[in-house]
C-alpha positions as CSV (number, residue, x, y, z in Angstrom):
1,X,0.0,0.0,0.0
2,X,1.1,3.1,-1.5
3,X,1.9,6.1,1.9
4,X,-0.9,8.6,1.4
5,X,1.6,11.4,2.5
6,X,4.5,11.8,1.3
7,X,7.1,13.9,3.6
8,X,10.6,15.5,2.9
9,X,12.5,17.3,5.5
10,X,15.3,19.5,3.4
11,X,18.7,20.7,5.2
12,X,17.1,24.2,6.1
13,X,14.7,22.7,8.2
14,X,12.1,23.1,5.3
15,X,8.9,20.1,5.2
16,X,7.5,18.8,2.0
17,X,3.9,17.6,3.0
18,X,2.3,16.0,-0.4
19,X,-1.3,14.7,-0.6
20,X,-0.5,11.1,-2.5
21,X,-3.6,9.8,-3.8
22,X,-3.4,11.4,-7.4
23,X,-5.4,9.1,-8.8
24,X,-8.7,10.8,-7.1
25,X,-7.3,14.2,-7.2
26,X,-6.4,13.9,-3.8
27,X,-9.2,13.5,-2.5
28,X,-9.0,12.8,1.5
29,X,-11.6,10.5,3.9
30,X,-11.4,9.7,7.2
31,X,-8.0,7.7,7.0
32,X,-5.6,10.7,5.6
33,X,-7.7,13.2,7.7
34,X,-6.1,11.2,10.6
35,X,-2.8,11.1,8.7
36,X,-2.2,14.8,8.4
37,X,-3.4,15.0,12.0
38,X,-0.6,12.9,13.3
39,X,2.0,14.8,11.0
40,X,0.4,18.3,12.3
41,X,1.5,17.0,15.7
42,X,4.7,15.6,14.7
43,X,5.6,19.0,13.0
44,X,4.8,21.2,16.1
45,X,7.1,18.7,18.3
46,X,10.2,19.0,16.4
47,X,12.3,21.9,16.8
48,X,14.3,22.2,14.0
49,X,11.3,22.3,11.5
50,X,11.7,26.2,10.2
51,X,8.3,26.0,7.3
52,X,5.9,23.8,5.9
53,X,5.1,23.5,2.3
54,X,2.1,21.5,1.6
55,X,1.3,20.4,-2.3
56,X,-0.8,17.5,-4.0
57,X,1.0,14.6,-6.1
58,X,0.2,14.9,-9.9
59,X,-2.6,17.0,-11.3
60,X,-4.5,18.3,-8.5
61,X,-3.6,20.1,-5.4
62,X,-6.6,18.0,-3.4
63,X,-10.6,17.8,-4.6
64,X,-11.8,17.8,-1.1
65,X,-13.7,15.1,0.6
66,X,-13.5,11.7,-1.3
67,X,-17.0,10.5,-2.5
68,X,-16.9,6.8,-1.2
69,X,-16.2,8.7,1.7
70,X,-19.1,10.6,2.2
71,X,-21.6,8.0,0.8
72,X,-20.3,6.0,3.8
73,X,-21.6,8.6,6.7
74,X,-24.5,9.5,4.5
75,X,-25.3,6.0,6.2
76,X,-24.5,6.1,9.8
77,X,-25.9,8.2,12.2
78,X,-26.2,11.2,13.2
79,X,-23.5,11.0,16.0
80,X,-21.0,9.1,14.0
81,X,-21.4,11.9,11.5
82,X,-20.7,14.8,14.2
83,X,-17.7,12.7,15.5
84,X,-16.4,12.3,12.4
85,X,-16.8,16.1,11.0
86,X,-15.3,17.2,14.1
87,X,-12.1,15.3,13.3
88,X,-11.8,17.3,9.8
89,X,-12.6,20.3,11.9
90,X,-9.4,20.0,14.4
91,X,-7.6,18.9,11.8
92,X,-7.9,22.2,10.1
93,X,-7.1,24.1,13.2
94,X,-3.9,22.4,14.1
95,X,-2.9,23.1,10.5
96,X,-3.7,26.6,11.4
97,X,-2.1,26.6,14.6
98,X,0.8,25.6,13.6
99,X,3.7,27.6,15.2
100,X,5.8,27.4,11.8
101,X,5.1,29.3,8.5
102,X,2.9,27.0,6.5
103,X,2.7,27.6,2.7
104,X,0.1,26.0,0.4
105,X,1.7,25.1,-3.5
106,X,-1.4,24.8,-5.4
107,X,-0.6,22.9,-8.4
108,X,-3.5,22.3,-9.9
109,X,-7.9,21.8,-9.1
110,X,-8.7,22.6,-5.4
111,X,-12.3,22.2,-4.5
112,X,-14.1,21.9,-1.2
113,X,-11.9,20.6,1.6
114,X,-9.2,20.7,-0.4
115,X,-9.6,25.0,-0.2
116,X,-9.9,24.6,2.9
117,X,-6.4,23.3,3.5
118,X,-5.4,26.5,1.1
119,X,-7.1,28.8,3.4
120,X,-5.8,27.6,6.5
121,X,-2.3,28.2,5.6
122,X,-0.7,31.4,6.5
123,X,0.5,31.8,2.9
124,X,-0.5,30.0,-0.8
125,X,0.5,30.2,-4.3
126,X,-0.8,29.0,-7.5
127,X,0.0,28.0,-10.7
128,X,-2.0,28.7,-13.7
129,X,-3.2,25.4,-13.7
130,X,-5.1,26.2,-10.4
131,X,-8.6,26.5,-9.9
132,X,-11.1,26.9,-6.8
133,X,-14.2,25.7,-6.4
134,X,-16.7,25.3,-3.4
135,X,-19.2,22.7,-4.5
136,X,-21.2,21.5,-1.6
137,X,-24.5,23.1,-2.7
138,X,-24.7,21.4,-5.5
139,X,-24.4,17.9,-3.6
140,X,-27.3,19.3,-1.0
141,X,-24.4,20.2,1.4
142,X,-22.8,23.0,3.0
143,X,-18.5,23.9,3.4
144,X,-19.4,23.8,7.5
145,X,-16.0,23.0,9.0
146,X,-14.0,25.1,6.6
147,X,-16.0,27.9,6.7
148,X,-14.1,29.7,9.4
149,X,-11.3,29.6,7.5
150,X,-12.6,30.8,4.0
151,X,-15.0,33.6,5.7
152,X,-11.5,35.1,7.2
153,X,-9.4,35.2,4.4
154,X,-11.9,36.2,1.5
155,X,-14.8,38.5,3.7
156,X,-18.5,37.9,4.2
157,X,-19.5,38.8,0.5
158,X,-16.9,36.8,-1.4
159,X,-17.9,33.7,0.7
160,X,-21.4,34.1,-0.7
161,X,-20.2,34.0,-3.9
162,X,-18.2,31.3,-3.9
163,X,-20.5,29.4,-1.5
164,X,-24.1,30.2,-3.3
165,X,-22.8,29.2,-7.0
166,X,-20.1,26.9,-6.7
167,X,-18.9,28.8,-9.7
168,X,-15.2,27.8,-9.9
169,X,-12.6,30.8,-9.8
170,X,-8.6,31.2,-11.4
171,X,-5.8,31.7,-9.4
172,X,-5.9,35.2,-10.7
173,X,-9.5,35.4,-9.2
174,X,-8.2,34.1,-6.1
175,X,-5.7,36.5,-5.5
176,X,-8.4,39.4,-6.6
177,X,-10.2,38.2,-3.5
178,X,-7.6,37.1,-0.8
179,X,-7.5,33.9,-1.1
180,X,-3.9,33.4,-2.3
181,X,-1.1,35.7,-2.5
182,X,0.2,34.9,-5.6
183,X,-0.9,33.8,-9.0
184,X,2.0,32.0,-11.6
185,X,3.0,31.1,-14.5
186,X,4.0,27.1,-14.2
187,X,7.2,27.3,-14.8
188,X,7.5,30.5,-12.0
189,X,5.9,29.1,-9.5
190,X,9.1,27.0,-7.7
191,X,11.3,30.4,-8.0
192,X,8.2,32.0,-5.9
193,X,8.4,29.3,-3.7
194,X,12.5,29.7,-2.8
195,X,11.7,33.4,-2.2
196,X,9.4,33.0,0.0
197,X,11.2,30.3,2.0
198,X,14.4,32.1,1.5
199,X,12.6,35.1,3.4
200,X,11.3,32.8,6.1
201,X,14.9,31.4,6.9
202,X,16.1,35.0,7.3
203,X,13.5,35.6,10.4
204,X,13.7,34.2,13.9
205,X,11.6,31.4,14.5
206,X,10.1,32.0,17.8
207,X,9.6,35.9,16.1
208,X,7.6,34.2,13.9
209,X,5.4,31.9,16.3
210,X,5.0,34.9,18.1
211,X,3.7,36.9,15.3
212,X,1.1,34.0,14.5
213,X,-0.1,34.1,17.9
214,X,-0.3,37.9,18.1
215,X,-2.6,38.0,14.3
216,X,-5.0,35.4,16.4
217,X,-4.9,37.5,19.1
218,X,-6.0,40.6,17.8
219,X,-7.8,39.8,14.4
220,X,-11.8,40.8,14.9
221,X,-11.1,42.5,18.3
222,X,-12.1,45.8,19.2
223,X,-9.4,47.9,19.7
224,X,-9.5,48.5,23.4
225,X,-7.2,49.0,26.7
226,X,-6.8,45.6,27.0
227,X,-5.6,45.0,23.4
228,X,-3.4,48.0,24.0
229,X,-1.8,46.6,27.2
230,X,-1.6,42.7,25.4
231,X,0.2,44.0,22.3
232,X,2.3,46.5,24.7
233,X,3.4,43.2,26.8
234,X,3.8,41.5,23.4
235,X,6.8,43.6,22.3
236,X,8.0,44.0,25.6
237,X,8.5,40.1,25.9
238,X,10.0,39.9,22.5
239,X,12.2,42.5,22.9
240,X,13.5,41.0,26.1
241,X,13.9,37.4,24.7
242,X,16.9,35.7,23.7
243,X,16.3,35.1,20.2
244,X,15.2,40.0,20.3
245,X,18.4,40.7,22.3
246,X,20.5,38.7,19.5
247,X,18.5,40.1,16.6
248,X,18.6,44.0,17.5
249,X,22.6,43.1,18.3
250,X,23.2,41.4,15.2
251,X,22.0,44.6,13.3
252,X,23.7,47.2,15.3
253,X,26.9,45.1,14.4
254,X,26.0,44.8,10.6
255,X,26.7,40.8,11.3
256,X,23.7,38.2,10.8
257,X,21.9,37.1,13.8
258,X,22.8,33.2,15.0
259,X,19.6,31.6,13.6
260,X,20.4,32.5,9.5
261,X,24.2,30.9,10.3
């Protein structure tokens, strides 16, 4: 049996995380939801992971929720189907927990769950080949668990759009609306990749988990005393930490700071 995830861990610290079922378009059940759990965890417990990269095998980047799949817990009951939707559901939030930079390399067709993954990175590209599309509606079903996720980083009225017609969009169209950063030519879209890694390398890592935490911390929230005081302790932690003393150092003696050597 072929592995359903394939994972590569470069000298930089740098993990390749590729969906591996190209013959359904990557389509994931209940067996690779666990899967990516388990690698979730196992990236957040090892320290010398600096990014994530996370791409589909052949064709498509991932077409979402595998029909056998779903024919399967149209069948059992109510409570298996809540247990088993709330698995996809944490899933998706470890992925977006994730203290590291994650970066989605959409290579081709994403549709349903599989934007879902795309919009619970913190960063995604696309190829030309790429294409987004929420179908539920037209199976008599809704994009429940990845909603959060898509509502956040296309807005209210794009979500209607996308969720109402199940029109599929371009990677252009995607980037119109938020929900990638940049749209590729094929053959550009590896050199995009390296940049944006090579940027990532150059930054401290705990700077980074940091600067996760403080986007969950204050997206949404009214802009009050005790966001002023939180973001105020914020900087005044970081710029106490070890990994802030030997940053500010390293640039007031034109030398590169410990983590990029």
């Amino acid at each position: 049996m072929k592995d359903l995830l394939i994972k590569y861990i470069d000298n930089r610290g740098i993990f390749y995380l590729t969906l591996n079922r190209p013959d359904i378009m990557n389509a994931f059940d209940d067996v690779l939801i666990s899967e990516l759990d388990k690698t979730f965890s196992e990236i957040n417990d090892n320290e010398k992971i600096r990014a994530m990269v996370l791409t589909g095998a052949g064709k498509a980047f991932s077409a979402g929720a595998d029909l056998d799949w779903m024919r399967r817990m149209s069948k059992v009951s109510h409570e298996k189907n809540m247990e088993d939707a709330k698995r996809l559901s944490l899933m998706l939030q470890k992925l977006d927990k994730l203290a590291i930079p994650t970066i989605a390399k959409v290579n081709g067709a994403a549709y349903g769950g599989g934007v879902g993954l795309v919009a619970a990175c913190d960063i995604a590209i696309g190829g030309e080949n790429a294409k987004f599309c929420l179908s539920e509606v037209r199976l008599g079903l809704i994009p429940a668990v990845i909603s959060p996720y898509l509502v956040r980083s296309v807005g209210s009225r794009n979500a209607r759009y996308l969720f109402l017609t199940s029109i599929p969009i371009s990677s252009k169209q995607a980037v119109a609306i938020g929900l990638i950063n940049e749209s590729l030519e094929n053959n550009e879209i590896d050199d995009c990749l390296e940049k944006i890694l090579l940027a990532i390398l150059k930054g401290g890592k705990n700077a980074q988990a940091m600067s996760k935490d403080l986007i969950f911390a204050v997206e949404g929230k009214e802009i009050n005393k005790n966001v002023l005081d939180d973001t105020a302790k914020r900087i005044a932690d970081a710029r106490a930490s070890e990994e802030g003393i030997e940053g500010i150092e390293a640039f007031l003696n034109k030398r590169a700071p410990n983590w990029q050597k």
